[in-house]
N, C-alpha and C positions, 0 to 999 in steps of 0.2 A: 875438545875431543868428543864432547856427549852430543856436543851439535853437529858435527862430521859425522857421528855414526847415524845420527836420524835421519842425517838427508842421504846417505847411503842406503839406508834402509829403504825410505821412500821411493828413490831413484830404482832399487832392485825391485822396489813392489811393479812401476810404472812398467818395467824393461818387461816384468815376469806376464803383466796382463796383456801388455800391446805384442808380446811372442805370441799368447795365447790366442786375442783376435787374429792377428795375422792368420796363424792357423786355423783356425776355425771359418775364417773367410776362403783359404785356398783351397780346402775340403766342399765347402757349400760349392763354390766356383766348377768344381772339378767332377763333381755327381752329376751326370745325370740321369734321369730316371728311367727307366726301362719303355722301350715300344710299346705302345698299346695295342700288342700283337691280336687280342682278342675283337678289339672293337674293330682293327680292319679286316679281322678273318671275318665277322660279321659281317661288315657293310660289303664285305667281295661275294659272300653267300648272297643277303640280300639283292644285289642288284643281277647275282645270274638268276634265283627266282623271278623275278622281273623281267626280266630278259625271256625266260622259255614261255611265263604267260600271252609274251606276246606286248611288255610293255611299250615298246619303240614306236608302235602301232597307235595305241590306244592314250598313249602318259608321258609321249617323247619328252618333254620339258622334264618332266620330274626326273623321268632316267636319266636326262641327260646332265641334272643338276647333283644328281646321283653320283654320277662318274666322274662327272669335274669335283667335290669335294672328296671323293675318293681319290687322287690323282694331286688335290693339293695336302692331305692327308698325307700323303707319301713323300711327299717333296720336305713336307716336316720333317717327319723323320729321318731324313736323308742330312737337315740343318742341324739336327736333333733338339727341334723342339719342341717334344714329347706330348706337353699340354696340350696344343695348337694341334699335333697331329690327333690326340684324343680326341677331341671339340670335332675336329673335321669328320673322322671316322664316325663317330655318332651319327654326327647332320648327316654322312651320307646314307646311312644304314633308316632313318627314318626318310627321306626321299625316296630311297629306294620301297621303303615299306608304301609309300605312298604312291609311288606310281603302281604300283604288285594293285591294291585297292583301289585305285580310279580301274584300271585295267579291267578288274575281279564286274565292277559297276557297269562298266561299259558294256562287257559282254552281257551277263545280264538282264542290261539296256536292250541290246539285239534281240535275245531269245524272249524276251517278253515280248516285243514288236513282233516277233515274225510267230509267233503263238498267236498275237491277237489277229495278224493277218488270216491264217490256217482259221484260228474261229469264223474272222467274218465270212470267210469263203465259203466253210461249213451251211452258215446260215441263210446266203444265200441260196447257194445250192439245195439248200433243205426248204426254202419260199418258192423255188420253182419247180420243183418235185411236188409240193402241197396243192399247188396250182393247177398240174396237168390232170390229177386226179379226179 
């Protein structure tokens, strides 16, 4: 009878812990984590900064790598696989920041050239004025 109640015992310990994985399992299964509503409100700012400097112009590749992990970003979220859509939103919001910064360089780029141009024009012009006098 002492040996019937221990393996009774036993048997209600095994029943009591593998109820409890069970649960604990359909809970983990069943959460999942919330949008990373910030980091695509981010990367969707980011890439219209991008966008009104004039990115498509000066950074298309980066914009455009920009958009596409924004767009798979989304598609996450729609699978709801929240991580994946985190990771993407990110990547896009710094692409995005990256083209914003080639963009910012490039013009830059111009108005130092067409400054150097206006100079040497100046200088000319200022050698053949020296000259007539």
């Amino acid at each position: 009878m002492r040996a019937l109640s221990r393996i009774s015992r036993r048997a209600r310990l095994g029943i009591a812990a593998g109820s409890v994985a069970v649960v604990m399992l359909a809970a983990g299964c069943a959460t999942v984590p919330p949008a990373p509503t910030s980091s695509l409100t981010a990367a969707k700012a980011a890439i219209a900064n991008a966008e009104r400097a004039d990115a498509s112009r000066y950074a298309g590749a980066e914009l455009g790598a920009a958009r596409q992990k924004l767009a798979q970003a989304d598609r996450a979220v729609a699978a709801e696989d929240m991580v994946v859509a985190q990771r993407l939103a990110e990547q896009s919001r710094v692409e995005a920041d990256l083209a914003l910064a080639r963009t910012e360089e490039a013009k830059a780029t111009d108005i130092n050239q067409e400054m150097k141009r206006g100079a040497d024009a100046l200088t000319e012009e200022m050698q053949r004025s020296g000259g007539q006098e």
